[in-house]
C-alpha positions as CSV (number, residue, x, y, z in Angstrom):
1,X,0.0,0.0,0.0
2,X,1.6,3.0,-1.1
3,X,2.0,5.4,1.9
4,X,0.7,9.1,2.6
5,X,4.0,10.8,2.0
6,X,4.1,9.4,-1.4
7,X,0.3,10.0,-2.7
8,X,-0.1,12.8,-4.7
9,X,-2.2,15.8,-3.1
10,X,-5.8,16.1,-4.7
11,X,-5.7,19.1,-6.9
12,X,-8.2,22.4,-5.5
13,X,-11.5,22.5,-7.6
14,X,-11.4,23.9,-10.3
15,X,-7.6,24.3,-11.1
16,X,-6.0,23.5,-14.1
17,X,-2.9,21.4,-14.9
18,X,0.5,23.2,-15.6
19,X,3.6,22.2,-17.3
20,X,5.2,21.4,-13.4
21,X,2.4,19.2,-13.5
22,X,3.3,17.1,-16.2
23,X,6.9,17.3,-15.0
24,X,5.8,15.3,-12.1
25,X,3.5,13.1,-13.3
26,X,6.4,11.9,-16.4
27,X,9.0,12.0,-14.0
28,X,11.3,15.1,-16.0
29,X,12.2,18.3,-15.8
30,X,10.1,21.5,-16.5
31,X,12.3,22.2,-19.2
32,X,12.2,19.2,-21.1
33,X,8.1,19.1,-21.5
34,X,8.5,22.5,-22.4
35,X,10.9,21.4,-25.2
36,X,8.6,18.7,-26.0
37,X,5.3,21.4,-26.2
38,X,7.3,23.6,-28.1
39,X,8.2,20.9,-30.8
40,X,12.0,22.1,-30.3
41,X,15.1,19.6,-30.6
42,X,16.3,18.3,-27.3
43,X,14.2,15.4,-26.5
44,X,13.9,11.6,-27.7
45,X,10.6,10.2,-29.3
46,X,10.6,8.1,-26.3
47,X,10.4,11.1,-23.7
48,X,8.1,13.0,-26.3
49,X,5.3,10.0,-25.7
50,X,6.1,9.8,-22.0
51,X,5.4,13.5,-22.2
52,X,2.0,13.9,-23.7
53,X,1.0,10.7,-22.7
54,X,1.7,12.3,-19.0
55,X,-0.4,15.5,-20.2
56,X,-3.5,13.4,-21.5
57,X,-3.6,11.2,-18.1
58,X,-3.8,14.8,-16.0
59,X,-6.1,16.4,-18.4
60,X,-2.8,19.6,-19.3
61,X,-4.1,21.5,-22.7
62,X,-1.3,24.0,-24.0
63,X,-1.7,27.9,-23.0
64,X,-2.0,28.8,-26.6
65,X,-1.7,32.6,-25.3
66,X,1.1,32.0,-23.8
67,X,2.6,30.0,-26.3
68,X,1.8,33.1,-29.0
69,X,3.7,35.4,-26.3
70,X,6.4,33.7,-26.6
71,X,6.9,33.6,-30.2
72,X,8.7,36.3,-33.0
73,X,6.3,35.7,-35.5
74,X,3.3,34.1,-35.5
75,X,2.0,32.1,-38.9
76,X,-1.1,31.4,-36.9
77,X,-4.2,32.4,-39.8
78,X,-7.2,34.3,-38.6
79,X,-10.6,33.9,-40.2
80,X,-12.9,36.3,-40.0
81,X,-16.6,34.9,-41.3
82,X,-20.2,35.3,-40.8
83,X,-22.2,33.2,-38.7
84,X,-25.2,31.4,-40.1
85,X,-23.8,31.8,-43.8
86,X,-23.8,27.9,-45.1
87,X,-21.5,29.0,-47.8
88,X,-19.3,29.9,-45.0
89,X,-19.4,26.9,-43.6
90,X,-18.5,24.8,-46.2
91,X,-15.5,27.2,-46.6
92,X,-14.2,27.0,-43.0
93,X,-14.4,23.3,-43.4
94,X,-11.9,23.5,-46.5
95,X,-9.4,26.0,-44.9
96,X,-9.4,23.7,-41.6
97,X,-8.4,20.9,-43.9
98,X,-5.6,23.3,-45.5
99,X,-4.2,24.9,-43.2
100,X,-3.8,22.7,-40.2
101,X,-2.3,19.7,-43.1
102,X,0.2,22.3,-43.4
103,X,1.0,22.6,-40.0
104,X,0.0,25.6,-39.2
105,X,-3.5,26.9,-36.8
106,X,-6.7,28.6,-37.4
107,X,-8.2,31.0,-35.0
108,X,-11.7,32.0,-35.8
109,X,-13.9,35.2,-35.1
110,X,-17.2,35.0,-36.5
111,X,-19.4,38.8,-37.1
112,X,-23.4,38.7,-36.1
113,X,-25.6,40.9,-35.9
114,X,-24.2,42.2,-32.9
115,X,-20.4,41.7,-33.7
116,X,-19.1,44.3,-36.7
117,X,-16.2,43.0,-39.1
118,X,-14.0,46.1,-36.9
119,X,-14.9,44.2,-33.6
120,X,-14.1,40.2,-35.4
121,X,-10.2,41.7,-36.8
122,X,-9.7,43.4,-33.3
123,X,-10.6,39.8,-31.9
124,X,-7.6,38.4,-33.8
125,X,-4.8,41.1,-33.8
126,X,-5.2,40.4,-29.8
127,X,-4.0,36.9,-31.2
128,X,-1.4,37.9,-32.7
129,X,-2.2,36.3,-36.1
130,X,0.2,36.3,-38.9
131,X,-2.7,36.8,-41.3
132,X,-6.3,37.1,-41.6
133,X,-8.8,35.6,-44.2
134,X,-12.2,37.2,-44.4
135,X,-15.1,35.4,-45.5
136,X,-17.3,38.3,-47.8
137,X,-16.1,40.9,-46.0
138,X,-18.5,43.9,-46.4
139,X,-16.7,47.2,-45.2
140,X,-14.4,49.2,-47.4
141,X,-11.3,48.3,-47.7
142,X,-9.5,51.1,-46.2
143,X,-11.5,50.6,-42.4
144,X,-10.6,46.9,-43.2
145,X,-6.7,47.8,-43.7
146,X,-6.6,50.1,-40.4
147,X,-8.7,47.7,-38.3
148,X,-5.9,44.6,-38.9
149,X,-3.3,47.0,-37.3
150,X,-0.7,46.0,-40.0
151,X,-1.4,41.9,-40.1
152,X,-1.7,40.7,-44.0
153,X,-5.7,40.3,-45.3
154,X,-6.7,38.2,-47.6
155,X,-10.4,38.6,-48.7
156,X,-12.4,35.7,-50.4
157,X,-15.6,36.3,-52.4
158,X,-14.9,40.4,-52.8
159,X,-12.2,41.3,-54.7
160,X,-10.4,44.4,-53.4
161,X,-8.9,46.9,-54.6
162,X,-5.5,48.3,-53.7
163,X,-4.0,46.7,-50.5
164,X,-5.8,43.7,-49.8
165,X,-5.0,40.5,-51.7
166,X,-8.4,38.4,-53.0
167,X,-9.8,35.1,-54.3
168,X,-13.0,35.2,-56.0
169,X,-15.3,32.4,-57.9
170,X,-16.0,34.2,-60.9
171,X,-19.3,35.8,-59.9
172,X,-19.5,36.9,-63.5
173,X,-19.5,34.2,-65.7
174,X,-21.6,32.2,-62.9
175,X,-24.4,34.5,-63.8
176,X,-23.5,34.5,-67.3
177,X,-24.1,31.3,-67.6
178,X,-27.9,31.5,-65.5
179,X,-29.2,33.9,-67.9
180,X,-27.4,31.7,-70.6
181,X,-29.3,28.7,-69.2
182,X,-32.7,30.5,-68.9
183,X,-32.7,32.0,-72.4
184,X,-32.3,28.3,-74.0
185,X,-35.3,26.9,-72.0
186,X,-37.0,29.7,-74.0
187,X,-37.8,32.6,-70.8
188,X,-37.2,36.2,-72.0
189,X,-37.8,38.4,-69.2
190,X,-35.4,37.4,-66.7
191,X,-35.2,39.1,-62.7
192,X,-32.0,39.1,-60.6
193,X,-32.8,39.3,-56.8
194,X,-29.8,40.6,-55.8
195,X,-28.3,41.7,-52.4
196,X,-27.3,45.2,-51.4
197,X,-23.7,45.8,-50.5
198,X,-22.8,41.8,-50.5
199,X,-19.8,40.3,-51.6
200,X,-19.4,40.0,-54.9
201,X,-22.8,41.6,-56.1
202,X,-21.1,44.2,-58.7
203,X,-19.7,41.6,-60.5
204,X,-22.8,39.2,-60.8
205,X,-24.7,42.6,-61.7
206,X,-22.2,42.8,-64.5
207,X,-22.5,39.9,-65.6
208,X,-26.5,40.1,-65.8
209,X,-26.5,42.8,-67.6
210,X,-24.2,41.6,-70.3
211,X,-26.2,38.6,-70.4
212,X,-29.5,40.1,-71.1
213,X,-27.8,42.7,-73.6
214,X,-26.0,40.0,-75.3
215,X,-28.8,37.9,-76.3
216,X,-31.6,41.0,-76.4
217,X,-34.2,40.2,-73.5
218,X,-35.7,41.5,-70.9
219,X,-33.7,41.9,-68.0
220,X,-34.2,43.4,-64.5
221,X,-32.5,43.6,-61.5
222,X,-33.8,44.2,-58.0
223,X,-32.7,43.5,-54.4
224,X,-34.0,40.5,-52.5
225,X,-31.4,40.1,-49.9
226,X,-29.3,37.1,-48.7
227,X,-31.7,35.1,-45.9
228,X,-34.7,32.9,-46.6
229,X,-36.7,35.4,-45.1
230,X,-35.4,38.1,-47.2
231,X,-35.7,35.8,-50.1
232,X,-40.0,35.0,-49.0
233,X,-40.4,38.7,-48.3
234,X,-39.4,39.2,-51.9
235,X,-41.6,36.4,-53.3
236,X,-44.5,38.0,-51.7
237,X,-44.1,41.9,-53.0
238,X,-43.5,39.8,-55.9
239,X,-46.6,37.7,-56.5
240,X,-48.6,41.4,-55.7
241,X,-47.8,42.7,-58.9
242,X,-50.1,42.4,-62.0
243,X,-46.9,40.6,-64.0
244,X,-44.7,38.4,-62.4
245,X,-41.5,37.2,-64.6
246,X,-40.8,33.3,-65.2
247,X,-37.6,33.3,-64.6
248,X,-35.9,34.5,-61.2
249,X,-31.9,34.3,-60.2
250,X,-31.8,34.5,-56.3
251,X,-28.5,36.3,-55.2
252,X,-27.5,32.7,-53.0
253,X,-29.3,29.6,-52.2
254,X,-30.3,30.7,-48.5
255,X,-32.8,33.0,-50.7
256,X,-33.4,30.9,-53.3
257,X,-35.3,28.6,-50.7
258,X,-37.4,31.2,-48.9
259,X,-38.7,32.2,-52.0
260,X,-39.4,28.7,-53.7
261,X,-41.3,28.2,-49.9
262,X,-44.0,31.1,-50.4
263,X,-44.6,30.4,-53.9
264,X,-45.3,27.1,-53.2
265,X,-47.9,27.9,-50.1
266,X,-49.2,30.5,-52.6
267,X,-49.9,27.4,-55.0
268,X,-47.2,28.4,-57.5
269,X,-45.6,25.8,-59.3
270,X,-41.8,25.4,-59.3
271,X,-40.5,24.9,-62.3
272,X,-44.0,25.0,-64.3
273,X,-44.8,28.4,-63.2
274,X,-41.9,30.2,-62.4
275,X,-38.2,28.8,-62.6
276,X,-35.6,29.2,-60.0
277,X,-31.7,29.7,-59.9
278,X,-29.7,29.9,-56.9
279,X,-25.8,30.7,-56.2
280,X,-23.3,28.9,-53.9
281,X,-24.4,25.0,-54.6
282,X,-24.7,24.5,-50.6
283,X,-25.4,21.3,-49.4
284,X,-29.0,21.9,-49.1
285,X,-30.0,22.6,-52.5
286,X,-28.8,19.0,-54.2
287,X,-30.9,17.5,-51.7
288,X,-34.0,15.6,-53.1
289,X,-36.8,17.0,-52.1
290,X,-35.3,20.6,-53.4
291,X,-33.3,19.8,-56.3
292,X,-32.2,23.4,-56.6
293,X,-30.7,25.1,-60.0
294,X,-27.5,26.4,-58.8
295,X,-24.0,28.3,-59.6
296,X,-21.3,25.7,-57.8
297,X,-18.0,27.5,-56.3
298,X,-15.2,25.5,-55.9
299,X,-14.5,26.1,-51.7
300,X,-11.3,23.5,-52.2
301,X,-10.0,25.4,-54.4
302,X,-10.6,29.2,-52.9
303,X,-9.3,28.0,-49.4
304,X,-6.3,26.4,-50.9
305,X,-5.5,30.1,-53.5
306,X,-6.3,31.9,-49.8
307,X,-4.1,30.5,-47.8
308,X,-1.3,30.4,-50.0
309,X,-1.5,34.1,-50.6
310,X,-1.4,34.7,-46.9
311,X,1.7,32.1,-46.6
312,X,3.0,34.3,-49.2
313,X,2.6,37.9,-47.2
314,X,3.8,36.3,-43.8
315,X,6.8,35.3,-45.4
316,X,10.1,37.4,-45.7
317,X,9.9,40.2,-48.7
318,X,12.4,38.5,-50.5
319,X,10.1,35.9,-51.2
320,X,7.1,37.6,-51.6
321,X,7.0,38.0,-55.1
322,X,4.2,35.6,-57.4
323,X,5.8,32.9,-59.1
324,X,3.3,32.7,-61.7
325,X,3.9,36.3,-63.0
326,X,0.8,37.2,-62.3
327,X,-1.0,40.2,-60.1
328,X,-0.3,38.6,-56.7
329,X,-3.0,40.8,-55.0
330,X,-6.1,38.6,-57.0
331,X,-7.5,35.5,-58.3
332,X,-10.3,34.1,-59.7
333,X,-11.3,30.8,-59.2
334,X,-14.0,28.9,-62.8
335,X,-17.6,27.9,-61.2
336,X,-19.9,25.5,-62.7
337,X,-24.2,25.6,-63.2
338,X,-25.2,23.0,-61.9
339,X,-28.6,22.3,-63.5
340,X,-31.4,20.6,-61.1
341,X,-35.4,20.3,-61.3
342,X,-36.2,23.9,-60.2
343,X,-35.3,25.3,-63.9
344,X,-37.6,24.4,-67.1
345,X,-38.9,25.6,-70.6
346,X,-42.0,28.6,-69.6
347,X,-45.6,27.5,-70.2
348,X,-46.2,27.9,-73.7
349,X,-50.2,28.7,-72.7
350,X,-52.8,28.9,-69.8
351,X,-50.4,30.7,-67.4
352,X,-51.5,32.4,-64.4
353,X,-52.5,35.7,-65.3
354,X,-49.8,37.2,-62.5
355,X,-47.2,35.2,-65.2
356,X,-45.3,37.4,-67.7
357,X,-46.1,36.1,-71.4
């Protein structure tokens, strides 16, 4: 029986394991679990083990503040994103999967509705990141510069400007090829619900407008914002006018699927009476039962073009220059229509009367 002097103390409620800890439970120095947290040479593969198999027993979890004090130069990458965006999501889940298979950590901070994109960079300069990728950031670009307090930005889905380096699907041709689409089932008055001051809207507004010019139909853009709700509010001062169109591009999926819901309460048909094209290809819309029309963005590919432009601005200067020849500040990534059930040729007769003919 192993005597009092020898039994470990219990530790006080509530207080958390330190690296002295682990020292005593592995039977080494401070300094060498240290060198074994900090990844630095000095220690066998057999201590490492002893080590953190010592920390899992005790329940230790690495100060990652302090661990961030203690370094030069951090190549720790913030992400700055919205929260309930799906598209978002499914981005986050690709830049996990790059960043941390290169070795490196992400730190997120999300903006809501009560949280501004000012407050979600101040979040992660206090982390010390060695750059920070924003998810369809919305404030200009200057505010966005002076609110990173020097640390690199890369912005996906909004191409910038001047100082801040970008990858973007190309919204363009993704609506290009949805009026494209539209126009061969035989619909000639076309609406874009599009959303005010979102990330990449000038660019799928340009390519609308080319769209309808190019093949000479009626084209018409209004704003329907970025929410289902948004997207049924629309649907409903839609259906109120005396001529409704057949055709409608949503400005992402999220509205796409509030509006298809309140035309379908209303007793509209989707695609019979009114055909629907969405953006963003989320996971909901190649689902069965909604077998949404929708522009595709490769996430894979925009995390991986993201985070190797911010490798490239947290490296030394020297190697900062693009080894493609190209602009280093932006790039744009090919999308893809994906074509579903909620797209098909107008009625050719007996249409509601609310249905453009």
């Amino acid at each position: 029986m192993e005597s009092s002097s020898s039994a470990r103390a219990p530790e006080p409620p509530g207080r958390r394991p330190t690296m002295r800890d682990v020292a005593r439970e592995a039977g080494v120095s401070t300094a060498l679990v240290s060198i074994v947290f900090r990844d630095a040479p000095g220690a066998s593969e057999r201590t490492r083990r002893r080590v953190t198999e010592a920390a899992d027993r005790i329940g230790y979890v690495v100060d990652e503040r302090a661990r961030l004090l203690r370094r030069s130069r951090s190549t720790d990458i913030g992400v700055m994103f919205q929260t309930g965006q799906p598209f978002h999501q499914q981005l986050l889940d690709q830049l996990y999967a790059v960043i941390e298979g290169s070795g490196g950590a992400v730190i997120l901070s999300g903006v809501s509705a009560g949280r501004d994109e000012r407050t979600a960079l101040a979040g992660l300069v206090s982390y010390r990141c060695g750059a920070v990728i924003m998810l369809g950031a919305g404030a200009p670009e200057d505010q966005l510069v002076a609110a990173a307090a020097g640390i690199p930005l890369v912005s996906i889905a909004r191409p910038m400007k001047e100082r801040v380096d970008w990858v973007s699907s190309d919204d363009r041709h993704g609506m290009i090829m949805s009026v494209d689409h539209l126009v061969d089932l035989g619909h000639e008055k076309v609406l874009f619900a599009a959303a005010e001051g979102a990330a990449g809207v000038a660019e799928r507004r340009a390519g609308f407008e080319a769209a309808v010019a190019q093949h000479g139909v009626e084209g018409t853009m209004e704003f329907g914002g970025v929410t289902e709700i948004e997207g049924a509010d629309f649907a409903a001062r839609m259906l109120e006018r005396d001529r409704v169109p057949t055709a409608v591009i949503a400005f992402n999926d999220r509205a796409a699927l509030g509006m298809m819901d309140l035309l379908v309460r209303r007793g509209v048909r989707i695609p019979e009476d009114i055909s629907i094209v969405g953006n963003d290809d989320s996971e909901i819309a190649g689902r069965h039962y909604v077998d949404l029309t929708s522009v595709a963005q490769d996430t894979r590919r925009l995390a991986e073009e993201a985070v190797a432009l911010a490798e490239r601005r947290m490296a030394p200067a020297s190697a900062q220059a693009d080894p493609d020849g190209q602009d280093p500040r932006g790039r744009t990534v090919p999308v893809e229509l994906i074509v579903r059930g909620t797209t098909a040729a107008p009625r050719a007769g007996g249409r509601p009367p609310w249905v453009l003919s």
